[in-house]
N, CA, C, O and CB atoms as a CASP TS submission, in Angstrom:
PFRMAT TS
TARGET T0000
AUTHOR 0000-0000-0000
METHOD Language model
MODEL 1
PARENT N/A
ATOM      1  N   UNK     1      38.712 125.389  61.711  1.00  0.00           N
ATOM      2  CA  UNK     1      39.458 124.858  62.804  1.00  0.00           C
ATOM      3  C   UNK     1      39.352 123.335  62.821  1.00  0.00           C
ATOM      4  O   UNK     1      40.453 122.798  62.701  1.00  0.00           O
ATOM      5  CB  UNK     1      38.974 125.454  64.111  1.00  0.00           C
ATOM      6  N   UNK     2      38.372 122.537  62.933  1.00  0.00           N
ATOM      7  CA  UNK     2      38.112 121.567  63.207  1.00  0.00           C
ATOM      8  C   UNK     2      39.055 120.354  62.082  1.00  0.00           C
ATOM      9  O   UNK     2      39.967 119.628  62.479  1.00  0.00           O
ATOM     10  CB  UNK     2      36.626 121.692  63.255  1.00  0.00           C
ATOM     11  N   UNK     3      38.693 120.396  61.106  1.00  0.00           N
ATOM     12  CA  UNK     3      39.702 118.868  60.537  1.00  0.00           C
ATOM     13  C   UNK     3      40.935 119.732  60.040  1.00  0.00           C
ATOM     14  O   UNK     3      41.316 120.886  60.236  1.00  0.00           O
ATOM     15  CB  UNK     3      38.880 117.650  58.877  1.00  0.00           C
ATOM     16  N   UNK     4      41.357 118.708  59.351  1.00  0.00           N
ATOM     17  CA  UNK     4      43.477 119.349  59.028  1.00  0.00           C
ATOM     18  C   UNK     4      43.217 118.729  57.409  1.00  0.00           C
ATOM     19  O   UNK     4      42.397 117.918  56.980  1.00  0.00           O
ATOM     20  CB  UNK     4      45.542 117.999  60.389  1.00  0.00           C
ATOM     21  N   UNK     5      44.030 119.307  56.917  1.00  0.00           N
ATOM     22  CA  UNK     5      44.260 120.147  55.544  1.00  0.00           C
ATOM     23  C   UNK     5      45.024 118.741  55.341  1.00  0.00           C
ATOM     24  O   UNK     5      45.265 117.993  56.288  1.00  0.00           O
ATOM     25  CB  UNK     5      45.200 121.968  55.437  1.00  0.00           C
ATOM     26  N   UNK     6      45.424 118.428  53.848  1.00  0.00           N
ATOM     27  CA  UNK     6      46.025 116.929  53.265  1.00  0.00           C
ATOM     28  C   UNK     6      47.557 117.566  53.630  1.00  0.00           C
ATOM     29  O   UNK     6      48.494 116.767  53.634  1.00  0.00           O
ATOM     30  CB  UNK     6      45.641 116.381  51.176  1.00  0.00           C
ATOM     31  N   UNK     7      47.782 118.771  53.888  1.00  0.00           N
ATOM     32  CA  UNK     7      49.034 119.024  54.113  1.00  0.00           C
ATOM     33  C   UNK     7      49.559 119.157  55.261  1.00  0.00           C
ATOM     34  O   UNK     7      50.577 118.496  55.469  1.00  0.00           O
ATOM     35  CB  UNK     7      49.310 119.863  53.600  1.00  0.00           C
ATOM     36  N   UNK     8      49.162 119.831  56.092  1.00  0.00           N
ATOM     37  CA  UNK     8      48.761 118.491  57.671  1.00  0.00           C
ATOM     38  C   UNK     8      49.500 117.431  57.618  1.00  0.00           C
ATOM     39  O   UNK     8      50.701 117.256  57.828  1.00  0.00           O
ATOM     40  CB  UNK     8      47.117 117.636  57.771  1.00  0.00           C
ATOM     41  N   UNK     9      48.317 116.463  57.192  1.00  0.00           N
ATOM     42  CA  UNK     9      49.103 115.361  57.420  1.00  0.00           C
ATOM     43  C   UNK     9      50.009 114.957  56.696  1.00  0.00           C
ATOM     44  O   UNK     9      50.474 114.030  57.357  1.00  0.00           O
ATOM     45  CB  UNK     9      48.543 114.502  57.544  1.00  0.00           C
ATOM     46  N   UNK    10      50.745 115.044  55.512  1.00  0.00           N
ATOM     47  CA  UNK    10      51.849 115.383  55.191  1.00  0.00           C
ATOM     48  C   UNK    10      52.805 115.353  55.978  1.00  0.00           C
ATOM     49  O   UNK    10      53.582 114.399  56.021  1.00  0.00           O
ATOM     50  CB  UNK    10      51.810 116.276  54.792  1.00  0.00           C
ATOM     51  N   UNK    11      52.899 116.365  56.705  1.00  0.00           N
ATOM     52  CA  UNK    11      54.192 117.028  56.866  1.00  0.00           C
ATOM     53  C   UNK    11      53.850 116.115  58.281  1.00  0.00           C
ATOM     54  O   UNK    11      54.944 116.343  58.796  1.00  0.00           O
ATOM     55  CB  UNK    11      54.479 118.997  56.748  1.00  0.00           C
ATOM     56  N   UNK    12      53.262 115.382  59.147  1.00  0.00           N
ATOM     57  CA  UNK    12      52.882 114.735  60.046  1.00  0.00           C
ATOM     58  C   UNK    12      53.959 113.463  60.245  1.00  0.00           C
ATOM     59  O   UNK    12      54.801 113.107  61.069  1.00  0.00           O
ATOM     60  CB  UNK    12      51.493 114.448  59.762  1.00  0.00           C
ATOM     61  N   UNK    13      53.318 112.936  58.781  1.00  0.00           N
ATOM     62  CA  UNK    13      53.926 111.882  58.423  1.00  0.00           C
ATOM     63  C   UNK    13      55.497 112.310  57.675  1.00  0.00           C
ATOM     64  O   UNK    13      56.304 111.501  57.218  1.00  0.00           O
ATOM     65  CB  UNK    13      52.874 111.116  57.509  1.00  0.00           C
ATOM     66  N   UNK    14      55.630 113.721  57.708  1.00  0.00           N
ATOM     67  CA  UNK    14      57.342 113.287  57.096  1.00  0.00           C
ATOM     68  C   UNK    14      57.894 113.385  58.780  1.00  0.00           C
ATOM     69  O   UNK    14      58.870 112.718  59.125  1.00  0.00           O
ATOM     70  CB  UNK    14      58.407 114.865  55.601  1.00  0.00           C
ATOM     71  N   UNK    15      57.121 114.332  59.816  1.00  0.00           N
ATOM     72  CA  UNK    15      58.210 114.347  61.269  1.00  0.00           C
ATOM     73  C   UNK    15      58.140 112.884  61.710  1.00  0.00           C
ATOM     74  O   UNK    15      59.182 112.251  61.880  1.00  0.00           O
ATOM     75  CB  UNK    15      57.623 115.485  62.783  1.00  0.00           C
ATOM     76  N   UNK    16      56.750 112.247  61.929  1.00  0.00           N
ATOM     77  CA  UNK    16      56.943 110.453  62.051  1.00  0.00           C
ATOM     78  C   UNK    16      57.928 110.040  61.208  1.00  0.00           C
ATOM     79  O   UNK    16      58.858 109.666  61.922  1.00  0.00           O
ATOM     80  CB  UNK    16      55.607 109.492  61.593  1.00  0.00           C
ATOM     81  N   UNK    17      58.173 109.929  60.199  1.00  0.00           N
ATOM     82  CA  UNK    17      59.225 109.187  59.334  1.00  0.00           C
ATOM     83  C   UNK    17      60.636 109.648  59.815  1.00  0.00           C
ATOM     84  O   UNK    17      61.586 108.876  59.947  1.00  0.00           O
ATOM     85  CB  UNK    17      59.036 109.523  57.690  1.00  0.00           C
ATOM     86  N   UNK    18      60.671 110.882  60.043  1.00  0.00           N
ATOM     87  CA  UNK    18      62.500 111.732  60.386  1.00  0.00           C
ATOM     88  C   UNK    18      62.590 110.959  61.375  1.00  0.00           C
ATOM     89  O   UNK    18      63.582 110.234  61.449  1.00  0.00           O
ATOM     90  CB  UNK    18      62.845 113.670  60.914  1.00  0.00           C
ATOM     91  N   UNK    19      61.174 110.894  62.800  1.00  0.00           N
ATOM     92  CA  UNK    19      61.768 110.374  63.907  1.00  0.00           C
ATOM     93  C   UNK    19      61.953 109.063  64.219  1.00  0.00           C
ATOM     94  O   UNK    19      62.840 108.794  65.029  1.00  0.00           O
ATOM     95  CB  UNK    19      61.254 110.777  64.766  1.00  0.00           C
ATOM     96  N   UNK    20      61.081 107.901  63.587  1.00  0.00           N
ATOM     97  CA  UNK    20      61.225 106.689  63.934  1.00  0.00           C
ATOM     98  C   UNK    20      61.977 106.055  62.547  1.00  0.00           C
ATOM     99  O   UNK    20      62.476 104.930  62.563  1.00  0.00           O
ATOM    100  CB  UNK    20      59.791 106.075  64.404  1.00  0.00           C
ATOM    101  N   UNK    21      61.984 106.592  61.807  1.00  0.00           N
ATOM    102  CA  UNK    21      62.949 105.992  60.956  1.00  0.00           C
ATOM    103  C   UNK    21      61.448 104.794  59.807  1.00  0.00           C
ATOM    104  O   UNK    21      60.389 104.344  60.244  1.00  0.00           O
ATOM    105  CB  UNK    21      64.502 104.909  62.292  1.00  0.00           C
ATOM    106  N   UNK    22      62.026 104.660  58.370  1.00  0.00           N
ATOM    107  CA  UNK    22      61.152 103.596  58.071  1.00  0.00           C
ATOM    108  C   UNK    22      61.436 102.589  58.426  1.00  0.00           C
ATOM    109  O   UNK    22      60.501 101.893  58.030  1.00  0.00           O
ATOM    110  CB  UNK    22      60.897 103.405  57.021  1.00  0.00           C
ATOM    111  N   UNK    23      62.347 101.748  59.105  1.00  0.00           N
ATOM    112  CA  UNK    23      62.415 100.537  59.453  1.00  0.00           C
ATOM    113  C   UNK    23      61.705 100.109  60.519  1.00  0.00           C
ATOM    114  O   UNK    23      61.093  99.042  60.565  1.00  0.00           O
ATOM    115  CB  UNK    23      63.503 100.267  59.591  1.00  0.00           C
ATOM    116  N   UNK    24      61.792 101.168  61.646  1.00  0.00           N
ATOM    117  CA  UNK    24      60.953 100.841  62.770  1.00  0.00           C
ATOM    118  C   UNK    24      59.523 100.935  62.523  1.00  0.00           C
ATOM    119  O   UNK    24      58.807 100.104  63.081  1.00  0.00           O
ATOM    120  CB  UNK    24      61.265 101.660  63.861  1.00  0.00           C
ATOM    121  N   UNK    25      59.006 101.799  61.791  1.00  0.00           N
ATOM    122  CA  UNK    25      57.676 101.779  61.107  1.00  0.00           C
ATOM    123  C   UNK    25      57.450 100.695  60.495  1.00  0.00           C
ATOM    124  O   UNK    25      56.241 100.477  60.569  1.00  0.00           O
ATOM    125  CB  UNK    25      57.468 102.739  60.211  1.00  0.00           C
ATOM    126  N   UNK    26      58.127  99.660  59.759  1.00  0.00           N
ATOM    127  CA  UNK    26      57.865  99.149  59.015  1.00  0.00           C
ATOM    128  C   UNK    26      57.671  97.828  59.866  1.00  0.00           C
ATOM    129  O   UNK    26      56.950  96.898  59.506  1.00  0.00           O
ATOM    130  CB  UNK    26      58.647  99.360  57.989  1.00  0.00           C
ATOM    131  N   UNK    27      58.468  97.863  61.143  1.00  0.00           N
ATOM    132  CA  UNK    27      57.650  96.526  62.103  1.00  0.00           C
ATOM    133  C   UNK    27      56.943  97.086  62.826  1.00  0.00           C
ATOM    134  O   UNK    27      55.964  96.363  63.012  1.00  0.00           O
ATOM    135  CB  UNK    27      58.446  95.514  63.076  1.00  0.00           C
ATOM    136  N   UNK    28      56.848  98.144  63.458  1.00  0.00           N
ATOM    137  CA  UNK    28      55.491  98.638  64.077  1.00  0.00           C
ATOM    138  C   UNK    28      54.482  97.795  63.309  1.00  0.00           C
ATOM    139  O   UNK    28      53.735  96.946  63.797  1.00  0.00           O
ATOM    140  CB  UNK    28      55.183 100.344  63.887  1.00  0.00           C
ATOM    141  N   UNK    29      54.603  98.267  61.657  1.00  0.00           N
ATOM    142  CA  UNK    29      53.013  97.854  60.774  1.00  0.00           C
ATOM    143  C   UNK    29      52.834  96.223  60.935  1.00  0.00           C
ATOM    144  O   UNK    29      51.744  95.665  61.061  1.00  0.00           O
ATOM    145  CB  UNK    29      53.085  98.260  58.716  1.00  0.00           C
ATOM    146  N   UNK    30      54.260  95.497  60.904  1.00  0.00           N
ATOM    147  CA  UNK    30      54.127  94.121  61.017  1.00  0.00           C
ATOM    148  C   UNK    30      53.385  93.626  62.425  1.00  0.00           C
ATOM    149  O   UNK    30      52.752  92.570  62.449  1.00  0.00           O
ATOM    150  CB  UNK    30      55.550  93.546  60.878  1.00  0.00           C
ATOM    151  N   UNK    31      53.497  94.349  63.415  1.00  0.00           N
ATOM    152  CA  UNK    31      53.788  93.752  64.456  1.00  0.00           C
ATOM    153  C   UNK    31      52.155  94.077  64.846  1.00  0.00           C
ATOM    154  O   UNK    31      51.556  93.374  65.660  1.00  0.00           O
ATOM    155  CB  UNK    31      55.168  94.294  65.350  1.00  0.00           C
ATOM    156  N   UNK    32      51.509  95.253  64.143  1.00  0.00           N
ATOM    157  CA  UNK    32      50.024  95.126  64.320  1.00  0.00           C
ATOM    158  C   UNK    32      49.249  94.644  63.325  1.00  0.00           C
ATOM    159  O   UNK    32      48.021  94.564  63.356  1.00  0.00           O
ATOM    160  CB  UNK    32      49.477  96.255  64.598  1.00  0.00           C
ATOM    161  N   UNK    33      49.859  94.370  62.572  1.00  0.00           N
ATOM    162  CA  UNK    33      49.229  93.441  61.165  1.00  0.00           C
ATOM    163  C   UNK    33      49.185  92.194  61.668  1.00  0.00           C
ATOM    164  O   UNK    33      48.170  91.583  61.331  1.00  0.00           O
ATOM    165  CB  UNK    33      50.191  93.366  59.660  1.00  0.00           C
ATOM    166  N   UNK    34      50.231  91.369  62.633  1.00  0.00           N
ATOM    167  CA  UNK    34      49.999  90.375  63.465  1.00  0.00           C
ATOM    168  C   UNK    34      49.069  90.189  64.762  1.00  0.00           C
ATOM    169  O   UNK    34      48.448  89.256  65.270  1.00  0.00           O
ATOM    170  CB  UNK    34      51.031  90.187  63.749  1.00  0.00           C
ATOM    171  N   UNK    35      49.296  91.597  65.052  1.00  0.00           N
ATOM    172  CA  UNK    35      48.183  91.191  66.585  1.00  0.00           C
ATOM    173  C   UNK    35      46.500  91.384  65.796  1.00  0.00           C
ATOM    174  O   UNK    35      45.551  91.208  66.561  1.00  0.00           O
ATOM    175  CB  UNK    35      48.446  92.872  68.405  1.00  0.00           C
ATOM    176  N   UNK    36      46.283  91.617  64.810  1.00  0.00           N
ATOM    177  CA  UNK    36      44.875  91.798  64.328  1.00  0.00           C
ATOM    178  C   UNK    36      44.983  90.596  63.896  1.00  0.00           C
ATOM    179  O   UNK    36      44.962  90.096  65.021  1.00  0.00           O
ATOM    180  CB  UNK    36      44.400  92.935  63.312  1.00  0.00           C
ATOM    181  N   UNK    37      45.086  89.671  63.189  1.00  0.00           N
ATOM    182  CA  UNK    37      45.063  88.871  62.801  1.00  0.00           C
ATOM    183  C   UNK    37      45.047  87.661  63.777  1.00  0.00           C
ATOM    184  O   UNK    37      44.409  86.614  63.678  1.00  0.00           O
ATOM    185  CB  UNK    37      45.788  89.055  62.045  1.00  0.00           C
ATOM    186  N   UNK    38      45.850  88.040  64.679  1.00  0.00           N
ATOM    187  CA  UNK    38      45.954  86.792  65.942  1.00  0.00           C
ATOM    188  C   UNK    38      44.236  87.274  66.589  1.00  0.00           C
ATOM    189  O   UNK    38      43.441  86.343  66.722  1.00  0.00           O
ATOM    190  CB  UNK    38      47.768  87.127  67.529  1.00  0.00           C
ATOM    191  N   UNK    39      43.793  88.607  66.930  1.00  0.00           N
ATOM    192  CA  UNK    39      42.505  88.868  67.537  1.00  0.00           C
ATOM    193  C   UNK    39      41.358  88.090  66.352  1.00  0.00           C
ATOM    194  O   UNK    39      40.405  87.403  66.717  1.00  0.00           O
ATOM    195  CB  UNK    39      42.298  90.731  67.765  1.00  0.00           C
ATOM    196  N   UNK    40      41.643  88.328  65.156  1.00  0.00           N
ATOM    197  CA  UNK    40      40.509  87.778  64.467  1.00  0.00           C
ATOM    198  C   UNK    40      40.483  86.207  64.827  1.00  0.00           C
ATOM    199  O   UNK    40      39.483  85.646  65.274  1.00  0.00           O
ATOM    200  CB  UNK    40      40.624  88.068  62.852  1.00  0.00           C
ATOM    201  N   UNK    41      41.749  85.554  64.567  1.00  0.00           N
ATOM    202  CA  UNK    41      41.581  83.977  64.643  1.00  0.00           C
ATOM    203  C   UNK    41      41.277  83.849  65.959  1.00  0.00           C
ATOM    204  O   UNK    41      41.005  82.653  66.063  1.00  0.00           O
ATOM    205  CB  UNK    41      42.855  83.036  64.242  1.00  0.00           C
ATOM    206  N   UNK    42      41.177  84.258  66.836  1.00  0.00           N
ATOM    207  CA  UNK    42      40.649  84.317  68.282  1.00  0.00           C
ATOM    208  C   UNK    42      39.164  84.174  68.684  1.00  0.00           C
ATOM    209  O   UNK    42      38.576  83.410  69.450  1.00  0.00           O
ATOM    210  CB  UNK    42      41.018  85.554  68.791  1.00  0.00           C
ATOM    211  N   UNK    43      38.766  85.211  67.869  1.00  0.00           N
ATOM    212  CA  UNK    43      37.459  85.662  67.585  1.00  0.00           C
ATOM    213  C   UNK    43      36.508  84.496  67.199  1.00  0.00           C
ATOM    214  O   UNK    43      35.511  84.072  67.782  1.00  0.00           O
ATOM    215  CB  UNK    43      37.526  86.684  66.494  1.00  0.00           C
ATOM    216  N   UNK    44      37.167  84.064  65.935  1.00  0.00           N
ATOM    217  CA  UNK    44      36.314  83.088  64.835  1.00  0.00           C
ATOM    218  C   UNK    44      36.365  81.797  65.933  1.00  0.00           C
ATOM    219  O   UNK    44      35.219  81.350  65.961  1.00  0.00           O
ATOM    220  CB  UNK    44      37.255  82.719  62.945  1.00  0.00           C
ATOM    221  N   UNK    45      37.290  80.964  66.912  1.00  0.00           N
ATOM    222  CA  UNK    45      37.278  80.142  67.515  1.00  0.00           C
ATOM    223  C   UNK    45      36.556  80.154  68.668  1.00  0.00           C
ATOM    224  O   UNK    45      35.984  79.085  68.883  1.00  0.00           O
ATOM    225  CB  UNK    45      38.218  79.916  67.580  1.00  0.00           C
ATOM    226  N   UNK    46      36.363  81.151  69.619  1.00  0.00           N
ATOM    227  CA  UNK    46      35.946  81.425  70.464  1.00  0.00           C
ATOM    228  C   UNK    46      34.173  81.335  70.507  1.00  0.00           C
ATOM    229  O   UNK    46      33.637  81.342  71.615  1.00  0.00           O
ATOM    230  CB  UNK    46      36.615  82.493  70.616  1.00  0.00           C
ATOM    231  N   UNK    47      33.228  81.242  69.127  1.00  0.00           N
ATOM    232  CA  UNK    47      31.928  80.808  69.544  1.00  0.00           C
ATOM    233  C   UNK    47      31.790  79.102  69.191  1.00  0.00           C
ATOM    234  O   UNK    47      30.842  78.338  69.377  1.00  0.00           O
ATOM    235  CB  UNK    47      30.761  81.784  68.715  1.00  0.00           C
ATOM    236  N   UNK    48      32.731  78.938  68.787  1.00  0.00           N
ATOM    237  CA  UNK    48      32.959  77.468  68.672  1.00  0.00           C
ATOM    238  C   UNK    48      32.913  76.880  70.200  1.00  0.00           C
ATOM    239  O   UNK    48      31.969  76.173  70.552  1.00  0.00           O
ATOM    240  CB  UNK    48      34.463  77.152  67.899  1.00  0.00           C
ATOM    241  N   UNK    49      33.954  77.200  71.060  1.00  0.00           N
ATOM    242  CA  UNK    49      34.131  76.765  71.905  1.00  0.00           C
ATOM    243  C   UNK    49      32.849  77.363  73.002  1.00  0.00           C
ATOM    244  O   UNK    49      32.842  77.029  74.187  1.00  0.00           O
ATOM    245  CB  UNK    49      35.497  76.940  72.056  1.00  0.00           C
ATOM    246  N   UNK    50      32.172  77.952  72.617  1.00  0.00           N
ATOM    247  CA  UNK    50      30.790  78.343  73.400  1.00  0.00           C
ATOM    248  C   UNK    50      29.580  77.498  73.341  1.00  0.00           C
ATOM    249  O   UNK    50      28.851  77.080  74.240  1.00  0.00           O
ATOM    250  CB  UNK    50      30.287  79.622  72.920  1.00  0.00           C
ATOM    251  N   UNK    51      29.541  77.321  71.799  1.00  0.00           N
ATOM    252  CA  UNK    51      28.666  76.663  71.703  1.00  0.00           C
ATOM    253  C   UNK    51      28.881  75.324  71.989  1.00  0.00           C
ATOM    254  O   UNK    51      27.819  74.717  72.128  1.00  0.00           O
ATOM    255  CB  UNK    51      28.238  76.880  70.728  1.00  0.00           C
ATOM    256  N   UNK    52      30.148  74.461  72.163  1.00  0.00           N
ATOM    257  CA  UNK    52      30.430  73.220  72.709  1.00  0.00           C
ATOM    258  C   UNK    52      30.380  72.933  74.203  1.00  0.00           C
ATOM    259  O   UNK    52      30.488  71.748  74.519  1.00  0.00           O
ATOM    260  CB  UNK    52      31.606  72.932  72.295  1.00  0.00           C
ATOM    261  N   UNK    53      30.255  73.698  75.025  1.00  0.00           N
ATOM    262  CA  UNK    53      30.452  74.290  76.445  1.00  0.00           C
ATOM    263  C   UNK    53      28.308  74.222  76.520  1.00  0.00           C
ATOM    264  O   UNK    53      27.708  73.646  77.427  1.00  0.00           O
ATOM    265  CB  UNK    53      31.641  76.447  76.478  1.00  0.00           C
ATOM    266  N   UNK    54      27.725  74.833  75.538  1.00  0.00           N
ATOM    267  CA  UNK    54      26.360  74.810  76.072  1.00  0.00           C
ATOM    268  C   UNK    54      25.900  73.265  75.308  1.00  0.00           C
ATOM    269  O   UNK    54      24.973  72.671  75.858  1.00  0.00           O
ATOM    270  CB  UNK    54      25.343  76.383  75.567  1.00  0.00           C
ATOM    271  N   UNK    55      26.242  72.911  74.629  1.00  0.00           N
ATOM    272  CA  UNK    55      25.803  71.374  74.281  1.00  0.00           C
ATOM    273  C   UNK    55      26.240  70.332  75.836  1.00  0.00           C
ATOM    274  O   UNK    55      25.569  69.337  76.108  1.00  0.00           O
ATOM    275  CB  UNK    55      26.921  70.754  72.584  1.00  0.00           C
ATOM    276  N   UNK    56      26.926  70.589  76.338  1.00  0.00           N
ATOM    277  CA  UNK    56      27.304  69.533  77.254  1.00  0.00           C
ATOM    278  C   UNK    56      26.911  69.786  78.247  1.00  0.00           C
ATOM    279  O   UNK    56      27.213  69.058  79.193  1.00  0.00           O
ATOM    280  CB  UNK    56      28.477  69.225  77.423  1.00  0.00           C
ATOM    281  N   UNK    57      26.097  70.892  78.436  1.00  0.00           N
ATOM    282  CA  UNK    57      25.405  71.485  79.445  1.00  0.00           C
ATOM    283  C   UNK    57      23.799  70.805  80.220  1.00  0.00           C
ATOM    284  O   UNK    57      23.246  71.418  81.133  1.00  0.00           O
ATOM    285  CB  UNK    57      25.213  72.821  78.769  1.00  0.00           C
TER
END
């Protein structure tokens, strides 16, 4: 019962594909390939600006 078979997901991914079409999938992927990327550069700046905040402290 518990996990799903490679054919499963298969056939998962052909009803996702019938229903959203690959184009819309294909900016879905853009459009979170951008927001991760915007969270990382976020990330990496953000102890910068911490640690400049406790120096002036």
């Amino acid at each position: 019962m518990g996990s799903f078979s490679i054919w499963h997901w298969l056939i998962v991914l052909a009803v996702v594909t019938m229903i959203f079409g690959t184009k819309r999938l294909r900016n879905i992927g853009g459009d979170v390939g951008g927001a991760v990327k915007n969270f990382k550069q976020a990330m990496n700046e953000q102890p910068a600006s911490i640690e400049d905040q406790s120096r002036n402290v």
